[in-house]
N, C-alpha and C positions, 0 to 999 in steps of 0.2 A: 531417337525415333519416337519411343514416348512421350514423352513432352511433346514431339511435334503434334502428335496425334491427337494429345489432349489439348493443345490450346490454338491450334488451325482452326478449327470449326471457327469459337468466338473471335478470332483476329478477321476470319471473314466475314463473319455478321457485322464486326464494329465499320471494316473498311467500306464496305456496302453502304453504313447505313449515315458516314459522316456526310456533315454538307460543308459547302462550298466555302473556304476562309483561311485564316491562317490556322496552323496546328498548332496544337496545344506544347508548349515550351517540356524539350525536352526533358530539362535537369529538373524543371515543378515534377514531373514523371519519378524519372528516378528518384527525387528526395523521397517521396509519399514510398515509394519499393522501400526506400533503405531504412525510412520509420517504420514499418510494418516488420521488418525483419529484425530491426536491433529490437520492435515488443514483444514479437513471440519467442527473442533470445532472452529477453528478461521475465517473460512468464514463465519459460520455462525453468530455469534457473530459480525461483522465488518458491515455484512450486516443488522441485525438487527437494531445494537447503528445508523447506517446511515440512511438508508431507512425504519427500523420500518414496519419488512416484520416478521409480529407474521401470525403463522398459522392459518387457521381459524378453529374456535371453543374451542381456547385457553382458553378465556373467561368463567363466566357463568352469569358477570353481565348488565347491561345495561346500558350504556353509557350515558353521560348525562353533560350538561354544562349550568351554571348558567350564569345570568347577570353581568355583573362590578355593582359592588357595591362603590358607591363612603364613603370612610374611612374619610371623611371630613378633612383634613391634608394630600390634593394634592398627595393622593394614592386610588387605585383602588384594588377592591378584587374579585374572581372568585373562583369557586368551581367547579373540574370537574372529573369523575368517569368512568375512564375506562371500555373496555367487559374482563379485568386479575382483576378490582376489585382495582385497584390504585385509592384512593383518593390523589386529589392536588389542593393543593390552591396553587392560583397565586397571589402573589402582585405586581401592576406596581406601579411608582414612577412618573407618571402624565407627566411630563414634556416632557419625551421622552420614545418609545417602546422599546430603548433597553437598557433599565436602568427595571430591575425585578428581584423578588426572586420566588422563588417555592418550597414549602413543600410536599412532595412527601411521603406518607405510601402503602407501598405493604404489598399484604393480607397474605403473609409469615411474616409477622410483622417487613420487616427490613425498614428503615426510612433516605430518601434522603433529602438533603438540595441543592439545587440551587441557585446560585446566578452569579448574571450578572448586568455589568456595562460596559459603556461605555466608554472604555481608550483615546480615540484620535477621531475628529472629523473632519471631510471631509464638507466644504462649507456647514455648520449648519447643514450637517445629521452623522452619524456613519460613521465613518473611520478604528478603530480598537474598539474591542469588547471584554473582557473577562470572562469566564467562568470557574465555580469551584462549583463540584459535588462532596459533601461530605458525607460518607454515615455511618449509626450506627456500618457496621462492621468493619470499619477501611480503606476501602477503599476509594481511591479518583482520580478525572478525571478533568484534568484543560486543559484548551487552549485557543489560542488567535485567532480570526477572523478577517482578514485582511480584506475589501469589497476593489474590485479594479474596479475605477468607474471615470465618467469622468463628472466635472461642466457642467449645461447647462448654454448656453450665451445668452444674447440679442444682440441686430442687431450693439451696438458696441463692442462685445466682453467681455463686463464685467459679471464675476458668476451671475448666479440667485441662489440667496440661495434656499437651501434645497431641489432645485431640480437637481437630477443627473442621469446618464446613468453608472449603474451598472451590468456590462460583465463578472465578475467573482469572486471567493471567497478563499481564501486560509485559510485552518485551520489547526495549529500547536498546537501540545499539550505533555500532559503527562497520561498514567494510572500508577496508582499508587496500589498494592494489600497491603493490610495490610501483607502478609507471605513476602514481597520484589519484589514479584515481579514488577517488568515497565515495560510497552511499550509507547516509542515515537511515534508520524504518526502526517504524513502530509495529508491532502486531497485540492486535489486543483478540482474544477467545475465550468465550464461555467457555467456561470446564464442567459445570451443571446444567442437568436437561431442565430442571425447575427453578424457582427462587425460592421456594420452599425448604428450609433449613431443616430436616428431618431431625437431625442432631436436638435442637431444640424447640423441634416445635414452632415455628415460627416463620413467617414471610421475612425477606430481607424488605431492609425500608426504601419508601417509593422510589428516593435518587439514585439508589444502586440499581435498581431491578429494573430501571426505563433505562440505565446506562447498558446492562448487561441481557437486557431480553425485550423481545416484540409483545408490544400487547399492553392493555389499560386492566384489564382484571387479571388479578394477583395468581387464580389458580388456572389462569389458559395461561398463560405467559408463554412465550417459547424461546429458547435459547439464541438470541444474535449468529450471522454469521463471522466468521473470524473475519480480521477487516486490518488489510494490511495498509500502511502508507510509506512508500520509499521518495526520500531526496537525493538526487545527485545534483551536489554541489559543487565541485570541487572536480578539474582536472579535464575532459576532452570532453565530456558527456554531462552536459544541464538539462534538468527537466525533475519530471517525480512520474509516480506507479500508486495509483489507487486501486484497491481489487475486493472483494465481498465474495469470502469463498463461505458454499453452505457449509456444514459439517453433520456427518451421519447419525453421529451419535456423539454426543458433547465429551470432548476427553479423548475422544478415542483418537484421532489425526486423522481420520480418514474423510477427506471430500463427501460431501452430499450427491454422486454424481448423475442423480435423478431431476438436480434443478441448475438454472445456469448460473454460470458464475459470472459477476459482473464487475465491469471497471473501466478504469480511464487512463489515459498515460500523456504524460505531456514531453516533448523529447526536442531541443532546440524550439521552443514555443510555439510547435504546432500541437495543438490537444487532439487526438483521438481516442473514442467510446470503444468499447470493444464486449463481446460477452465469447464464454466459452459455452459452447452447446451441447448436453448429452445426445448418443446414438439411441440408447435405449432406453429413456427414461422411464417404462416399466418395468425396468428388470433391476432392480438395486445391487446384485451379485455381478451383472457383466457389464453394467455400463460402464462408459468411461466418457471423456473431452473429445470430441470428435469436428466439430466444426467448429469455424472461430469466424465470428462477423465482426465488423469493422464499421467504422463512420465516423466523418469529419466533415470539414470545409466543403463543402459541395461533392463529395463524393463517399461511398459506402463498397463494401467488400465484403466477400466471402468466402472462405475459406475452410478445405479437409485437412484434420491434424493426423497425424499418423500417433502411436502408443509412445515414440520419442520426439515427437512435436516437430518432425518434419512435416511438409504439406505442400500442397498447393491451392492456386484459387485465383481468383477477378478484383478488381477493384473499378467500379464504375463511377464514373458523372453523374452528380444528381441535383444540377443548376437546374433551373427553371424550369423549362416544360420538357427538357429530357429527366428532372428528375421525377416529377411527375410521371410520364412515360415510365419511366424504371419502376418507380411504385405497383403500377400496374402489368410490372412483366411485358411489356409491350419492348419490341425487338428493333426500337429505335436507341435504346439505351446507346449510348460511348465509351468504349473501352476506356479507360484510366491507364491502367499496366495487368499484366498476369505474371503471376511469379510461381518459381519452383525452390524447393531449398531443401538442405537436408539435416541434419540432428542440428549442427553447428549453425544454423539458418544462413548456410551459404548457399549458393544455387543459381538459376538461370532469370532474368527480367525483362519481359517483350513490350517496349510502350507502343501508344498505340498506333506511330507509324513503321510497325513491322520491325524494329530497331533490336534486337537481341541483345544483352548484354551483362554481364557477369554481377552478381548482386551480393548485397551479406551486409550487418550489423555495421553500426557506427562501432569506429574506434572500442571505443569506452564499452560500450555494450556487450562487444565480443571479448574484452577480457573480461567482465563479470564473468559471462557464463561459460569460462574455462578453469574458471578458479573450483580449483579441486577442492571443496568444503564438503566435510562430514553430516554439515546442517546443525539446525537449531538444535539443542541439544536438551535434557528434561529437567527440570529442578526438582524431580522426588528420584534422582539415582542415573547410574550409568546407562546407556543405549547404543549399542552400535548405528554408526550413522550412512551416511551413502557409501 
């Protein structure tokens, strides 16, 4: 009855205001529903495995985190208990923080293995970092983290070990599903609010600091947004995920969510724009992702996220003089479809000759965003992950 409620109104304005011709091809309808649902299955999912943005109330247990425990054989042990109910032990391997495994049991009983070592080494700290998330169903999540960072010197120029000025991070990988599916991605993040090397006194040089920051003079500079790009190549689900998340505070993982975030997705070679929009973009403490606009081949959408990326919303026509019209809010616009869905972007799709009919993620897309992943994980030490 809710849904009916919310989307009767506009199913009558649109049937009101169509004119006289053939209707628009059902299944053009539904494809546009089922691309819009397998992108906010993969935003959500993307933003998750990155920034570990769980709903609240997901949970029902109590968090909780042990001591290191010294394994007497130059390793350490940790026990820590998520509010979804994830028991993980962590092993570190003494010598260095980015040398760890992690045993990882979620309370759906499926059972992750992590493991991370340290490939290449920058002036006695991490240089490059490798990661390999292996899980009981067959799936698996590997990549490499590049830290791009610069020695400090003493007053004759020579390194000081183990101390460095690290300005950004590059991670390269693979998903791997047990059914075939892959996806590729890169994420590249400023990890400095400046390009200003404090360590040494110094600007980084101009090719770094226009690669890793906005801005033509050296002391405004400002940090890039993180700027992810995903390929799915390989298995029921072709296209890619371009997205430009701000970030609050460089380093920290936490979203900007005072400015919007933007992207694009291409999914079976339709491209659609898309931006995430804060509610309160005054309030840096409570905002959050709140509406999600859309737009492509002659039509635009809008849409309310819910705090698990459920939602709902319109997707209208914006050909020629009804797009026009649409621009100007004028109550000629034409329905496209209205859709409802819920955490798993499954749900309810009305095109717009009154047609109801059960919606949800391509193939491929829905098994990304089931796969049980801890998430990106950190190259300076252990983290519990989702």
């Amino acid at each position: 009855m809710k849904l009916a409620k919310y989307l009767l109104p506009v199913l009558g304005l649109t049937l009101a205001a169509a004119s006289p011709g053939p209707a628009r091809p059902r299944q053009r309808e539904m494809d546009l529903a089922t691309q819009h649902l397998s992108s906010i299955s993969l935003l959500q999912r993307w933003s998750q495995a990155i920034y570990r943005l769980l709903p609240p109330g997901q949970g029902h247990c109590e968090p909780s985190l042990s001591d290191w425990v010294d394994n007497g054989d130059d390793t350490y042990t940790r026990v820590a208990i998520t509010s979804d109910c994830t028991r993980i032990v962590t092993t570190n391997y003494g010598r260095f923080p980015s040398d760890y495994d992690q045993e990882l049991d979620y309370s759906n009983g499926i059972k992750e293995q992590l493991r991370v070592r340290t490939v290449s080494r920058f002036n006695n700290g991490p240089g490059s970092v490798r990661f390999e998330h292996r899980f009981s169903t067959g799936d698996r999540v590997e990549y490499d983290q590049e830290l791009q960072q610069e020695a400090a010197v003493d007053a004759s120029g020579a390194p000081r070990p183990g101390i460095n000025y690290w300005y950004g991070l590059i991670s390269r990988g693979k998903v791997r599903l047990a059914d075939g599916q892959c996806l590729h991605f890169e994420l590249r993040q400023t990890k400095s609010p400046t390009p200003y090397n404090f360590l040494n006194r110094t600007y980084l040089r101009e090719e770094i600091r226009r690669e890793w920051f906005v801005g033509d003079n050296q002391e405004t500079a400002t940090p890039k947004p993180d700027r992810l790009q995903v390929r799915m190549d390989c298995g029921r689900l072709r296209g890619s995920l371009e997205m430009e998340v701000p970030i609050a505070v460089p380093g920290s993982g936490r979203p900007d969510f005072t400015r919007n975030t933007t992207g694009s997705i291409v999914l079976n070679g339709k491209r659609m724009k898309f931006k995430l929009i804060p509610d309160r973009p005054q309030d840096p403490q409570d905002a959050r992702w709140r509406y999600w606009q859309t737009s492509g081949a002659g039509y635009h959408g809008t849409f309310e996220l819910g705090t698990d990326f459920s939602g709902r919303g319109n997707a209208f026509h914006t050909r020629g003089r009804v797009g026009a019209s649409a621009s100007r809010g004028n109550a000629s616009r034409r329905l496209h479809f209205s859709a409802r869905w819920n955490q798993q972007g499954v749900g309810t799709v009305i095109l717009s000759d009154g047609q109801t009919l059960p919606g949800g993620p391509f193939g491929g897309a829905l098994d990304f965003a089931s796969l049980k992943w801890s998430g990106l994980a950190s190259a300076y030490g252990p983290a519990p992950g989702l």
